[in-house]
C-alpha positions in Angstrom: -28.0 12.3 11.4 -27.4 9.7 8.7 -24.2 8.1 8.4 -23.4 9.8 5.0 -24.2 13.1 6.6 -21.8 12.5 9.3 -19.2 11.6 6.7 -19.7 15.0 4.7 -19.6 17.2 8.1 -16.4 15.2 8.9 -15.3 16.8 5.1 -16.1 19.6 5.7 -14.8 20.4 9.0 -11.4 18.3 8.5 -10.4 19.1 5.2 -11.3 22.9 4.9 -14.2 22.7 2.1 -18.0 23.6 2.3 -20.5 20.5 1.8 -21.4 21.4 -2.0 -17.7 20.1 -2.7 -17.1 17.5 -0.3 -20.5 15.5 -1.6 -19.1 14.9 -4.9 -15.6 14.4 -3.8 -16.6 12.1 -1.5 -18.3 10.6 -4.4 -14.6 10.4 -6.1 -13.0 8.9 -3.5 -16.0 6.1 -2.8 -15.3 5.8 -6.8 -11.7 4.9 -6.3 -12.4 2.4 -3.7 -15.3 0.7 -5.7 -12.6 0.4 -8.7 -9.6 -0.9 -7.0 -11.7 -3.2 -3.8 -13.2 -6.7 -4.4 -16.9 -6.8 -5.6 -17.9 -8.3 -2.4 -16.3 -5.7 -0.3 -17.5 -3.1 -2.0 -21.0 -4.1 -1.5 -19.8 -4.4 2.2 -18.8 -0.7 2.0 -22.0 0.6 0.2 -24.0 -1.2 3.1 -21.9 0.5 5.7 -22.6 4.2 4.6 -26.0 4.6 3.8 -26.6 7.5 0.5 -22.9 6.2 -0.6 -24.4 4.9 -4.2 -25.7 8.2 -4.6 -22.6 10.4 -4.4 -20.9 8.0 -6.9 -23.5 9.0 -9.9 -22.9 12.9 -8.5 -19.3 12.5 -8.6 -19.6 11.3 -12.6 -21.5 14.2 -13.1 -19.7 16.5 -11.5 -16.5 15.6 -11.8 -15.9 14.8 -15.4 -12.5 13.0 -16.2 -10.5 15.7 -14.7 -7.3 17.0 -15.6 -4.6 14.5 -14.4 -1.6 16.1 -13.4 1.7 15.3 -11.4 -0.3 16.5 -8.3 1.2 13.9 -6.1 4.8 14.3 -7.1 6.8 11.6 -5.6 4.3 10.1 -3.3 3.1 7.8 -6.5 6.4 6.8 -7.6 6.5 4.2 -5.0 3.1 3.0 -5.7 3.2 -0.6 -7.4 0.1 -2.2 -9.3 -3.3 -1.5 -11.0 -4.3 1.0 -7.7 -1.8 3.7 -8.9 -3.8 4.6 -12.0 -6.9 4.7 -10.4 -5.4 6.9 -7.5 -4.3 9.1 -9.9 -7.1 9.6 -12.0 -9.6 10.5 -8.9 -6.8 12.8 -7.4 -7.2 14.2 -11.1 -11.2 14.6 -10.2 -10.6 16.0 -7.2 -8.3 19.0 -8.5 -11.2 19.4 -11.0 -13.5 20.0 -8.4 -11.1 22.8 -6.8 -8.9 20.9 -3.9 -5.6 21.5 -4.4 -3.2 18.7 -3.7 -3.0 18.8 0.3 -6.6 19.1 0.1 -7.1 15.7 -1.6 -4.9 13.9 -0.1 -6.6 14.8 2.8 -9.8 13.9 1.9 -8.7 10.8 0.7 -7.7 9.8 4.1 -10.7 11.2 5.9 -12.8 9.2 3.7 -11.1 6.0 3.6 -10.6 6.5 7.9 -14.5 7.1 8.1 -14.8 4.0 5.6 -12.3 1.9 7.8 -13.7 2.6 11.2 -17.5 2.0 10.0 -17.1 -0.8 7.7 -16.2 -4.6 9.0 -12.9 -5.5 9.4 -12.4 -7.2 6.3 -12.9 -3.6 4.4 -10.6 -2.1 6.1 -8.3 -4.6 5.4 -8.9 -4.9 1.7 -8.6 -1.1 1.5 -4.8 -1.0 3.4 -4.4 -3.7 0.4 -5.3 -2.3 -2.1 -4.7 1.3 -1.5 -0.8 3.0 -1.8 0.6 3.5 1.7 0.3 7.2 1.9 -2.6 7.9 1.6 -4.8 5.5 4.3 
């Protein structure tokens, strides 16, 4: 199976959501990383999971701007820099597309682990950067 496929069973199994929701919310979360990572890393990323660029276009679509809420609580709070906004906004997505908040953050860190562990180093390194603490 592809790469990207493993990535959505991974979803699916790990975070407790059937594979019609985990495509485009992997989509949000390879959207987040694309925002807050280094052009050349993110290129790095995209090479290391195959079918990646087209979940970004399916999470747009799908997605929407979501409703942006206080999800995270306190986990945020202690989140310095430009990543904070963009974490929040895809958390947003991701309660638009039905997870509730232990459900995203979970994702999120299935995502960025499967990202991590298939990417070169230097990607994972950029994303414990550039990403808040709690959630890689």
């Amino acid at each position: 199976s592809s790469k990207m496929q493993d990535l959505i069973n991974r979803v699916v199994q790990n975070v407790g959501i059937d594979a019609s929701t985990a495509q485009p919310a992997i989509g949000v979360v390879l959207n987040l990383l694309k925002s807050v990572l280094p052009d050349g890393v993110v290129s790095q990323l995209m090479g290391a999971i195959p079918g990646s660029e087209a979940l970004l276009g399916a999470a747009d679509s799908q997605a929407g701007s979501g409703g942006i809420t206080g999800m995270l609580g306190g986990a945020l709070s202690s989140v310095t820099g430009g990543s904070a906004g963009a974490v929040t906004q895809a958390l947003g997505q991701l309660q638009g597309l039905g997870l509730d908040s232990d459900k995203s953050k979970s994702l999120v860190s299935e995502v960025i682990g499967f990202a991590k562990e298939n990417a070169p180093p230097e990607v994972a390194a950029a994303i414990e950067s550039n990403i808040p603490g709690g959630l890689t």
